[in-house]
N, C-alpha and C positions, 0 to 999 in steps of 0.2 A: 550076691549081697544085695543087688538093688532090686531082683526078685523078691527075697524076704522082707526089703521097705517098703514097698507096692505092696503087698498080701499083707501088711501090718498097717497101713493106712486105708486099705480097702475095709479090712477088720472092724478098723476102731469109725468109720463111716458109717457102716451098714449098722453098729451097735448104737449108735447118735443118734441115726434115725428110724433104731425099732422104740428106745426110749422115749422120743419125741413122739411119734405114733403111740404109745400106750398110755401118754397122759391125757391122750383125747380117747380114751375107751370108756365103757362105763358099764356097771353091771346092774341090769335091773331083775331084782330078784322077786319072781313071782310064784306062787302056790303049786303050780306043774315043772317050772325049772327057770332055770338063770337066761336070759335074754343079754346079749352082749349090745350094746349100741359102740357106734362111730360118732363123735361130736366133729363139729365142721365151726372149729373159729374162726377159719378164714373166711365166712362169706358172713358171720354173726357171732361175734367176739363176746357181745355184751348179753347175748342169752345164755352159750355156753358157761359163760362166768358166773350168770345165775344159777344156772341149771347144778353148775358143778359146787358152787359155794352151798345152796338148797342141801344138797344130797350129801355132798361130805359131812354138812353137819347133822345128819339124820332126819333132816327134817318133812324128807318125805318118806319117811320109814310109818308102815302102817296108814296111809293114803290112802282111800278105796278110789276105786273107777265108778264116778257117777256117773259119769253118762256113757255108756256103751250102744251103739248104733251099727245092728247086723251088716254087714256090705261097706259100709264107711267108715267108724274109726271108736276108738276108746281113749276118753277123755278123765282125768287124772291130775294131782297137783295143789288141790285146792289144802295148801297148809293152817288154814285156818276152822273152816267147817270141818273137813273131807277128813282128817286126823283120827281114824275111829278109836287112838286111845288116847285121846286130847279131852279134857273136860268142856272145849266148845266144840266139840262134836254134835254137828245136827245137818245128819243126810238131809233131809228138808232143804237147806241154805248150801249142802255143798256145790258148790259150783258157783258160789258168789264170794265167795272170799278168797283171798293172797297170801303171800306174806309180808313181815311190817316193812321191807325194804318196799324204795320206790318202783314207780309203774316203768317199762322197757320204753325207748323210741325204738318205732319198729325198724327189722334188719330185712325186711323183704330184698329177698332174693331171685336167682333165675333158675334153683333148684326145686323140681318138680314135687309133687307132694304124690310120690309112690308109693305101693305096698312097703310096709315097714318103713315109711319114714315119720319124724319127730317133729311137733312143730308146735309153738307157741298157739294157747287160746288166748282168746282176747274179746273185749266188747264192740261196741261198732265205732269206737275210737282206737284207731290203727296203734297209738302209742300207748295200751293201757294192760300190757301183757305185763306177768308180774309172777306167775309161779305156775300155771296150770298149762297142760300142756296134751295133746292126743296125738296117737299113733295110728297112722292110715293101717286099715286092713285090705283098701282095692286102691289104685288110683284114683287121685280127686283132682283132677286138673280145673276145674274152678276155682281152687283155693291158692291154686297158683298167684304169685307176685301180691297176694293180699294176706297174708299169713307168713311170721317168721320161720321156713324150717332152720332146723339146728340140727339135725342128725337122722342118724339111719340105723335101725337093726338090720346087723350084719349076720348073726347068729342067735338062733333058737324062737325065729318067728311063729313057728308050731306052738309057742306056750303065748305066744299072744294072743295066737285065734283062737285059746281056750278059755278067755276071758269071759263072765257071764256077760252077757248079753240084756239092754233093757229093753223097756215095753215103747214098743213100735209108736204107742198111740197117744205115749208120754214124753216124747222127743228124746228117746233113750234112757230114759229116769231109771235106775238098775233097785233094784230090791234085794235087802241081803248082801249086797255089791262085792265083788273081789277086792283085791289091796295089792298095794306094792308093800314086799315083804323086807327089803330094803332093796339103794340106791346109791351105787356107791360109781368112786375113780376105782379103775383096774392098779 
């Protein structure tokens, strides 16, 4: 009897926290396949709640990657320009506009900005992050402790390095640019 209580608390444990684990997942859906991310609220509470409120409500659905930079990262998010089926769509500006919630205080952390990791853009005011966001494609250990990360592709980082790529000589400026095809909680 106290076998089967133990193996029925053990149960209902492991199911609490595959639950609790899956609301920090998210799927970012791109043009060659689904990308699975890890969001990490424990060390950046207040980007994943953007990141996650942004995306539940489709808002980065149809977002292209303007700035893609070979060896270093593809940058993304801008709900205001970047929207290619938004009427203020103008690649020219993407990459300067948010969205109308307010700018982030930064959540710098002591998580490394690794291949497939997530991490808040921002201007050279640490507290002005606000929706746009890039995915390391090598390690960037300079952007350590000065950039919010928030998460990590755990699965399907193949379809990120398929992302086009911009011109080296335009600070990654993408022509034609890819899109997040949607963005969602698992």
């Amino acid at each position: 009897m106290n076998k089967i209580i133990i193996r029925v608390i053990i149960l209902l444990i492991l199911t609490i926290n595959n639950s609790i684990g899956e609301e920090n997942i998210m799927i970012l859906k791109l043009k060659d396949g689904d990308v699975k991310i890890k969001l990490f609220p424990d060390v950046a509470p207040n980007h994943v709640e953007r990141i996650k409120k942004l995306a539940d409500n489709g808002d980065y659905n149809n977002v292209v990657f303007h700035r893609v930079i070979d060896g270093f990262m593809a940058q993304t998010g801008d709900v205001k320009f970047g929207n290619s089926s938004s009427d203020d769509f103008d690649l020219n500006r993407a990459g300067m506009g948010g969205s109308n919630l307010p700018d982030l205080k930064e959540e710098f952390n002591n998580l490394p900005h690794d291949r497939g990791t997530l991490s808040m853009a921002r201007s050279q005011d640490p507290n002005s992050a606000n929706s746009q966001f890039f995915i390391c494609f090598k390690p960037a250990p300079f952007l350590d402790r000065q950039y919010t990360v928030f998460g990590k592709v755990i699965e399907g980082m193949e379809f990120v390095d398929k992302i086009k790529r911009g011109d080296q000589n335009k600070n990654g400026s993408v022509e034609d640019p890819d899109k997040i095809i949607s963005f969602k909680s698992l």
